[in-house]
C-alpha positions in Angstrom: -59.8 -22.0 7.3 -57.2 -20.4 9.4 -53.8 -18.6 7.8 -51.4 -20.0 9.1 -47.9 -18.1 10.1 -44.6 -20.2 9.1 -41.8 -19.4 12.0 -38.5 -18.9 10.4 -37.0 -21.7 12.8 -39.7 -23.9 10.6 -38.5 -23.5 7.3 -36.7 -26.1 5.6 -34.1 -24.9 3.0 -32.7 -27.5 0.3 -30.0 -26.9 -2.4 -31.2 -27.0 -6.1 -28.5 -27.3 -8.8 -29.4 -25.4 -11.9 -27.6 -25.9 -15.1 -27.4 -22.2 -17.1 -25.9 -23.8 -20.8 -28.2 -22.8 -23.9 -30.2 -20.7 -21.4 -31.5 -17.4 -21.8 -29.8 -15.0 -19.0 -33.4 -13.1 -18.3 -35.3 -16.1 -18.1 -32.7 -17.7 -15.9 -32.5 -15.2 -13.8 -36.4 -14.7 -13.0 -36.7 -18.9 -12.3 -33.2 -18.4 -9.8 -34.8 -15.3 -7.6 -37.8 -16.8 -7.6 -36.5 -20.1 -6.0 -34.1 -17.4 -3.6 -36.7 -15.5 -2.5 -39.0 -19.0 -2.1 -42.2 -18.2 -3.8 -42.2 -21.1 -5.4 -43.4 -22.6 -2.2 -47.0 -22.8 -0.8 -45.8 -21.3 2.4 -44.5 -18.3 1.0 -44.1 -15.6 3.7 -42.6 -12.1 2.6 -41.0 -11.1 5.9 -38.7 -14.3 6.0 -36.0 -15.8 4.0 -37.4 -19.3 3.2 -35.6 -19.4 -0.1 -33.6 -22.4 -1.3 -29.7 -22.7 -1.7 -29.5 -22.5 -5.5 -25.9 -23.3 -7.7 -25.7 -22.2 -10.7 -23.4 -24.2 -13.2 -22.4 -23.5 -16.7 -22.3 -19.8 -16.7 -19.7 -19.4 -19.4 -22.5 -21.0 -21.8 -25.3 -18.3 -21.2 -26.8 -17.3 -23.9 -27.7 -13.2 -24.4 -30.1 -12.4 -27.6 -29.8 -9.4 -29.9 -26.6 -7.3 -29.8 -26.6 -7.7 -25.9 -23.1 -8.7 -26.2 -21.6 -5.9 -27.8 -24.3 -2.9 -26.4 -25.2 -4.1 -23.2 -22.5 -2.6 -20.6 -21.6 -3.0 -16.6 -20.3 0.5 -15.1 -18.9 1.3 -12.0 -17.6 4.2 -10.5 -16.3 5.7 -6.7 -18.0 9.3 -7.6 -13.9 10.7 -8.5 -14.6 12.7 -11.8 -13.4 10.7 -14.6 -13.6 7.2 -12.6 -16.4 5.9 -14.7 -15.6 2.0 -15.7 -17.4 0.2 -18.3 -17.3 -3.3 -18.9 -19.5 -5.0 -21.6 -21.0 -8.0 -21.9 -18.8 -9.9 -23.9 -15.6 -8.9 -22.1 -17.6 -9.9 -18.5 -18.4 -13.0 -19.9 -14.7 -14.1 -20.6 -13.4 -12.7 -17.5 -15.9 -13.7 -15.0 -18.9 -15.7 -16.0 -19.9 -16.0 -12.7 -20.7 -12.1 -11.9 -22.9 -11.5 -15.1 -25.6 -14.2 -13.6 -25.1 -12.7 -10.0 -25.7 -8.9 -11.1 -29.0 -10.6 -13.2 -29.9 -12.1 -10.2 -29.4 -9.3 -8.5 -31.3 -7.1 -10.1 -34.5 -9.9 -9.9 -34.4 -9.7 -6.3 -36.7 -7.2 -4.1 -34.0 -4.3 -2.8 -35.0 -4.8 0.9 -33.0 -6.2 4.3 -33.3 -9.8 3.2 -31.7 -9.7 -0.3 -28.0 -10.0 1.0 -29.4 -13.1 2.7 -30.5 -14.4 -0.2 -27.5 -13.1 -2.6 -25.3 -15.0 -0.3 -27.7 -18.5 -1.0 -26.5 -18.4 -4.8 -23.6 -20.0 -5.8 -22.3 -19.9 -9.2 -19.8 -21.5 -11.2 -18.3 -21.0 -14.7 -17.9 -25.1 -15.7 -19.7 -27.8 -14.5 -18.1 -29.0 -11.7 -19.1 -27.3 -8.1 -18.1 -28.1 -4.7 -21.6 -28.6 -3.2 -21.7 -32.2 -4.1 -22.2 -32.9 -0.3 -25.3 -30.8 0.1 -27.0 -33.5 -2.5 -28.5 -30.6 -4.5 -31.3 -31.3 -6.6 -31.3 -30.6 -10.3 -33.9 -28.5 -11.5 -34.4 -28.2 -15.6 -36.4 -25.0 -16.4 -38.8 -25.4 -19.7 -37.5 -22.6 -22.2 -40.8 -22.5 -23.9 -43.0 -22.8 -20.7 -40.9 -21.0 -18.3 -41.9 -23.4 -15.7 -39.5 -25.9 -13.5 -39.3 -29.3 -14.0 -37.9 -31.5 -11.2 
């Protein structure tokens, strides 16, 4: 049996609508990059991007366990003295949903040349209406007890 070497010209990328309410952020995050990054297909090659266009709806209704609200923090800084910026949780989530499953997302993905490629395949919105309707996504339901997608 031969390997055989997918072209990127050959991959076929489709849109998958994932719905993030009563969802665990972790959990949702590893089932997003892993559709991204396209290992959920049996032609998985590492050196191309044949991950799927994902959207993400329902991001105000994530669900965080423990005190992950109140401890867990977002910093920033531009490397001034005294220009550190914390945001936590909480606060993120009532400002802009949409950036704490992006930075999650983020942070699933492999830090190499293709992962702006791939960051730029998620779309995420706070409510439940998105404007991708066109695309014909396909709604994916992930198990919480399994961990495994259902289509």
């Amino acid at each position: 049996m031969q390997t055989i070497q997918i072209k990127a010209e050959d991959v076929k990328k489709e849109w998958v609508e994932v719905d993030a309410a009563g969802k665990t952020l972790g959990r949702l995050a590893t089932e997003v990059a892993t559709i991204l990054t396209g290992k959920n297909k049996p032609t998985f090659t590492p050196h191309i991007d044949m991950g799927d266009f994902v959207v993400v709806i329902n991001a105000e209704k994530i669900v965080l366990t423990g005190k992950k609200l109140t401890d867990k923090s977002y910093w920033r800084h531009s490397m001034y003295p005294g220009s550190l910026r914390l945001t936590t949780v909480k606060d993120m989530l009532a400002t802009h949903p949409e950036r704490v499953v992006e930075h999650a997302v983020k942070g699933m993905l492999p830090n190499n040349k293709l992962r702006a490629d791939r960051m730029g395949k998620l779309k995420v919105y706070a409510g439940p209406k998105h404007p991708h309707a066109a695309q014909n996504p396909r709604r994916i339901d992930f198990n919480a007890t399994a961990g495994k997608a259902q289509a």
